[in-house]
LORO-626969 format. One record per residue (C-alpha): residue number from 1; residue in one letter; x, y, z. Coordinates in pm, whole numbers, padded with zeros to 5 digits. Example, Ala and Ser with C-alpha at 12.3 -4.5 7.8 and 13.67 -1.06 7.14 Angstrom:
2
    n  res       X       Y       Z
    1    a   01230  -00450   00780
    2    s   01367  -00106   00714
END
This chain:
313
    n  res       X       Y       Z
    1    x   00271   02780   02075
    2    x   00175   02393   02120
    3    x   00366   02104   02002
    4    x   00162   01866   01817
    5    x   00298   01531   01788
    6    x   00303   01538   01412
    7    x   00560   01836   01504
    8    x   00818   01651   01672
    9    x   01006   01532   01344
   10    x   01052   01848   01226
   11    x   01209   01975   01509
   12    x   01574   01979   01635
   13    x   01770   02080   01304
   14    x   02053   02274   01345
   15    x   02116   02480   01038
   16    x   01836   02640   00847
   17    x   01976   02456   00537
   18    x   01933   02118   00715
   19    x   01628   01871   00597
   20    x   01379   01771   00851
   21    x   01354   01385   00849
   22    x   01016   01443   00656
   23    x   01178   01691   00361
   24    x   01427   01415   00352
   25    x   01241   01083   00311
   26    x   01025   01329   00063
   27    x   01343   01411  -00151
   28    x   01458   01093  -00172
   29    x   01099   00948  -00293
   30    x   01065   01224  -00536
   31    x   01405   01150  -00678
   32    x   01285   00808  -00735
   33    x   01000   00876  -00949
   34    x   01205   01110  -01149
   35    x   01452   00833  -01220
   36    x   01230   00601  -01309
   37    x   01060   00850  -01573
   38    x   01456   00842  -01697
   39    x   01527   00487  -01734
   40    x   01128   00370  -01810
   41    x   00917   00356  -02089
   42    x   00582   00241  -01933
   43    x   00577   00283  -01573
   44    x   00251   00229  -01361
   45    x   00183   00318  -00989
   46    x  -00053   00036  -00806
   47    x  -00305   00257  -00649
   48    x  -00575   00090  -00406
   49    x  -00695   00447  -00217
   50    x  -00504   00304   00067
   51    x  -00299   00529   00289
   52    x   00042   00447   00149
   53    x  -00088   00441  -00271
   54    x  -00199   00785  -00156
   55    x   00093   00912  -00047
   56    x   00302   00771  -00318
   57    x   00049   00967  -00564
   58    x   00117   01277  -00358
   59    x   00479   01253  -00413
   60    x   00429   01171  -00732
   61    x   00222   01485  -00810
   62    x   00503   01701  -00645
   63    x   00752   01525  -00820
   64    x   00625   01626  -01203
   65    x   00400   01956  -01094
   66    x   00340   02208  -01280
   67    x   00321   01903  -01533
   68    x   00051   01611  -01505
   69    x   00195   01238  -01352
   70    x   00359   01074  -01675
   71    x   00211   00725  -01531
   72    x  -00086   00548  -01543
   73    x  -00267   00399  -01219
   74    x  -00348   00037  -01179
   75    x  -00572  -00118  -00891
   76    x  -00626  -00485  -00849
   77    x  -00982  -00501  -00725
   78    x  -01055  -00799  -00527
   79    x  -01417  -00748  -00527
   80    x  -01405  -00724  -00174
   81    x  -01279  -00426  -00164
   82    x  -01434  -00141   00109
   83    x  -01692   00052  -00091
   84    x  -01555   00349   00107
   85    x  -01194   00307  -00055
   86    x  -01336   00260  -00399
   87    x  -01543   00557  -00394
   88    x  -01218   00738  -00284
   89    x  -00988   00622  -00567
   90    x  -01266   00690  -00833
   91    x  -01283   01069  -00632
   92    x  -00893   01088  -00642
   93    x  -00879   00947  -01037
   94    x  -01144   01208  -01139
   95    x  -01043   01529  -00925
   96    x  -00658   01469  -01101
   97    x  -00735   01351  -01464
   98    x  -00567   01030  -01397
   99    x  -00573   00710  -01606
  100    x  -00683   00377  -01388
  101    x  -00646   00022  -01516
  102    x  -00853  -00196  -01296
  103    x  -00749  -00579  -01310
  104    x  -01037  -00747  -01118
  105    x  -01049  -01076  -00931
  106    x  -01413  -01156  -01010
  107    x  -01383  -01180  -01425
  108    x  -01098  -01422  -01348
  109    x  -01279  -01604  -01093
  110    x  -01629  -01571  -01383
  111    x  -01427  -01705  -01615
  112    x  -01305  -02005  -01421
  113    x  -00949  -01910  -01425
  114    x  -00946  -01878  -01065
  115    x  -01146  -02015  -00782
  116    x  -01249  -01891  -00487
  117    x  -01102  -01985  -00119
  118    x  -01260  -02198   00141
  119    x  -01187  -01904   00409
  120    x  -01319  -01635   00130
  121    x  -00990  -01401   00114
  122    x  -00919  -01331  -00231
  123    x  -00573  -01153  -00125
  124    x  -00366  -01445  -00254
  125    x  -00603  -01463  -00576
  126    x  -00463  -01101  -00703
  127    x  -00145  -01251  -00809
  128    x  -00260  -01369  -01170
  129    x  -00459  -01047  -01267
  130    x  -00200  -00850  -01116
  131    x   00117  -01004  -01362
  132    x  -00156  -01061  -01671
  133    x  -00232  -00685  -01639
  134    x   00123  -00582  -01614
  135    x   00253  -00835  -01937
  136    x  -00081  -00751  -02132
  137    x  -00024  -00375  -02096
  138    x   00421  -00379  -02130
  139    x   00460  -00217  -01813
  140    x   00826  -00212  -01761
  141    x   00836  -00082  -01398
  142    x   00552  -00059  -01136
  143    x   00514   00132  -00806
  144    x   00418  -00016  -00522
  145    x   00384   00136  -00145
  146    x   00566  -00123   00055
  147    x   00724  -00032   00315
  148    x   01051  -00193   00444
  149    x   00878  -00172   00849
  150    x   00554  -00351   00779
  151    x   00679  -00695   00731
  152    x   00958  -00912   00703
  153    x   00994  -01000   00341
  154    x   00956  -00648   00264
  155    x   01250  -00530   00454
  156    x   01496  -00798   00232
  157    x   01366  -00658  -00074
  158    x   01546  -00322  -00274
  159    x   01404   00001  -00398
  160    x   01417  -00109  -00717
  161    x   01352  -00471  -00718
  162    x   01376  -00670  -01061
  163    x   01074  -00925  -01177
  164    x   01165  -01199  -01417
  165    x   00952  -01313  -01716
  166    x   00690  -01464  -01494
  167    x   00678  -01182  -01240
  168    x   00868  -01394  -00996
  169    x   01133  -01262  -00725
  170    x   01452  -01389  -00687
  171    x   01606  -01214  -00321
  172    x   01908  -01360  -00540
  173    x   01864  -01094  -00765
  174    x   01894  -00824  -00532
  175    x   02117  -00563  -00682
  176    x   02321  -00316  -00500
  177    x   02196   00036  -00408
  178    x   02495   00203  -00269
  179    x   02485   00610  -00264
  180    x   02096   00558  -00431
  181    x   02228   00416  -00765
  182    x   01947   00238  -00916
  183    x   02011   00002  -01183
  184    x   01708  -00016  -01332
  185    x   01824  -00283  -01650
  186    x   01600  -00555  -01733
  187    x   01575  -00800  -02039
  188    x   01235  -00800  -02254
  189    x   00957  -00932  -02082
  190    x   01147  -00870  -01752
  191    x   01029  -00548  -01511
  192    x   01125  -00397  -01229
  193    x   00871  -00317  -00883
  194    x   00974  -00027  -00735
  195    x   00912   00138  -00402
  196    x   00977   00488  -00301
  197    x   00782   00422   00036
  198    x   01123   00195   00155
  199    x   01272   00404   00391
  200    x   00951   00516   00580
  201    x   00789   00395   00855
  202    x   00382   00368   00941
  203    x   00456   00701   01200
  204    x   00651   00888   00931
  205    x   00387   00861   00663
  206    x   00098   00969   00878
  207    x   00317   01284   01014
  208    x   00360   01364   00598
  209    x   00020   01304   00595
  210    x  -00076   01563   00875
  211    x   00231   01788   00732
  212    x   00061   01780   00397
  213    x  -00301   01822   00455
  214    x  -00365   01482   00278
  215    x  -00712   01389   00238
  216    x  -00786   00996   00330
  217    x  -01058   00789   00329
  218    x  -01308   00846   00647
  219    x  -01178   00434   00742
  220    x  -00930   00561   00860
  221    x  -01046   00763   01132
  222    x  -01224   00586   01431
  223    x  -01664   00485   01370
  224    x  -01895   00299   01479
  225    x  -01907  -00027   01250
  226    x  -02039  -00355   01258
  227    x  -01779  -00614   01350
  228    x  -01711  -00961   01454
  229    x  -01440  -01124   01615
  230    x  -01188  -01419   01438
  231    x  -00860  -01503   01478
  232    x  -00857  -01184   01719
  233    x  -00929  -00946   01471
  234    x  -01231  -00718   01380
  235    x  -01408  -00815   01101
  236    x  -01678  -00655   00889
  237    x  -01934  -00842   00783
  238    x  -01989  -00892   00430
  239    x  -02025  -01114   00107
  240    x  -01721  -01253   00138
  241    x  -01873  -01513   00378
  242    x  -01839  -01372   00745
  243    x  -01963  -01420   00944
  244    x  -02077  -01762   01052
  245    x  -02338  -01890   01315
  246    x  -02097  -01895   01617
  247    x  -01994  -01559   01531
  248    x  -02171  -01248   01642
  249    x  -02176  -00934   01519
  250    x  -02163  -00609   01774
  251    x  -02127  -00245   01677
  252    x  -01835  -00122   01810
  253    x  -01606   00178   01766
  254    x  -01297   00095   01550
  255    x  -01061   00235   01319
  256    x  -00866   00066   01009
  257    x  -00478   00100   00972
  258    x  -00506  -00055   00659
  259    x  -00714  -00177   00406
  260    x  -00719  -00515   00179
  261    x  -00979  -00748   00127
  262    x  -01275  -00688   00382
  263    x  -01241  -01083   00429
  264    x  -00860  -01079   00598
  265    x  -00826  -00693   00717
  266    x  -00901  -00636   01101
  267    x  -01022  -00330   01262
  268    x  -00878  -00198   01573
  269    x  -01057  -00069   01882
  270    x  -00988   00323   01890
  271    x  -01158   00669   01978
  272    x  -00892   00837   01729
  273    x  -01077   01098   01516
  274    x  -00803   01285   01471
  275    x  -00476   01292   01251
  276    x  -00337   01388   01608
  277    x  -00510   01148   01759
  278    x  -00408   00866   01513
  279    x  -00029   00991   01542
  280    x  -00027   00944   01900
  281    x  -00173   00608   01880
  282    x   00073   00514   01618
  283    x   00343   00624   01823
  284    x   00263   00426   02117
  285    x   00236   00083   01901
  286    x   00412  -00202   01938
  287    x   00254  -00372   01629
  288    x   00310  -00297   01274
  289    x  -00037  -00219   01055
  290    x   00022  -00572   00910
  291    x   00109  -00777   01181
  292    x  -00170  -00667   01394
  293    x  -00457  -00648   01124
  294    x  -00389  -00877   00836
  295    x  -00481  -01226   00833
  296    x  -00339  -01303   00508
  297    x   00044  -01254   00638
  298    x  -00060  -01539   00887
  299    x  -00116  -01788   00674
  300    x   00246  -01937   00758
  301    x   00569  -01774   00887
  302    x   00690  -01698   00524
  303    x   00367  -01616   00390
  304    x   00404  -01259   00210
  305    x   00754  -01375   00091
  306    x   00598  -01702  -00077
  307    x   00418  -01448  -00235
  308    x   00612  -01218  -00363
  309    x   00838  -01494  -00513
  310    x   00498  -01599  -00694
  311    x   00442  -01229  -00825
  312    x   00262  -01085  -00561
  313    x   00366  -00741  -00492
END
């Protein structure tokens, strides 16, 4: 029998009784939801038909079945969205008989509440639809897929992580999580983010992806695509404002490992068609998804934190 990469972390447990790592990053993310179902009226998971919102609804799924997911969805559509993505979330909302909330960037940007960027990312602009959506609709604790590997701020911040009135973070604020006690108290108007994706790292949620059978979006995978290059990064082309008359465009085969606005998420060379494939690449990274494919964390040196403190999740 062969030994597939996505194999390794389930080998090398002693007892039959024993959890792989997998089964035990998947218990612990299930328990979360449950909890929150306990101590929540009006959750809502942030979905974007990325790779981590996907596995979050997975888990989610497992964590109710036989029952249907007691939460809404909610996706903040920058308008620059990849029309790939989109047409898998709509796929994913349908095949499951989910309810999605879409906040989008362009009514507030119609309606002259917000205005659009010099450099064309509207990444930073999701901050206001995002907290409007969440106060307009009384959602007292949100899911997000954050991990605590893909960037700095994100490792200071808890499982569950409390929002004041204004959808601001205070790392003040931090509570305690000791033996996974989750205090999940807020006052009115306050909420709490929460993030069962914490403990796991880009590698481990690929292998649970490969474990699973997950379906993704075909992004992820390598294709040819029409790029150019800024800041380092792969680019695709589009009416966000890239590219621009010193930059030229070449098709080239890339893969995403992640997705944002088409304006500040890179592309990475790669021949990886394969969950294998991808896993093996992953593996052998030195980079984390973020820091080697999103321009918006580097803006400045505390640029996702400045966010999150503004509401940003």
């Amino acid at each position: 029998m062969t030994t597939t990469v996505a194999d390794v972390s389930e080998e090398g447990t002693d007892s039959p009784y024993a959890l792989s790592h997998l089964d035990a990053l998947e218990s612990e993310a299930v328990h979360i939801f449950r909890e929150v179902a306990g101590e929540f009226e009006r959750p809502v998971i942030l979905f974007s038909g990325g790779k981590d919102s996907i596995v979050m609804l997975h888990l989610a799924l497992k964590a109710f079945a036989p029952a249907a997911v007691p939460f809404s969805l909610l996706h903040v559509d920058t308008g620059h969205n990849f029309p790939e993505v989109l047409e898998y979330r709509d796929h994913v909302v349908a095949a499951h008989g989910l309810r999605l909330h879409v906040a989008s960037v362009q009514d507030y940007i119609d309606r002259g509440v917000l205005r659009e960027r010099p450099d064309g990312t509207r990444n930073p602009l999701q901050t206001v639809p995002l907290t409007e959506r969440i106060q307009a609709e009384r959602f007292d604790a949100v899911f997000g897929g954050g991990r605590r590997d893909e960037e700095k701020a994100r490792a200071k911040e808890r499982v569950f992580s409390l929002r004041d009135e204004f959808s601001q973070w205070d790392p003040r604020r931090q509570r305690p999580e000791l033996w996974n006690l989750y205090n999940g108290r807020h006052a009115p108007g306050e909420h709490v983010r929460v993030f069962p994706l914490s403990n796991w790292t880009e590698l481990d949620v690929w292998q649970y992806i490969a474990r699973e059978g997950i379906e993704l979006p075909e992004i992820y995978f390598a294709h040819e695509r029409e790029v150019f290059q800024r800041a380092g990064m792969w680019l695709t082309a589009g009416e966000w404002g890239g590219p621009k008359e010193s930059e030229s465009v070449e098709t080239r085969l890339v893969r995403y490992r992640t997705v944002g606005d088409m304006s500040c998420t890179g592309a990475v060379d790669s021949d990886a068609t394969t969950l294998d494939a991808v896993i093996t690449e992953i593996a052998a990274s030195r980079l984390t998804e973020r820091g080697a494919t999103r321009a918006d964390d580097k803006m400045s040196e505390a640029a996702m934190e400045d966010r999150k403190r503004e509401g940003y999740f």
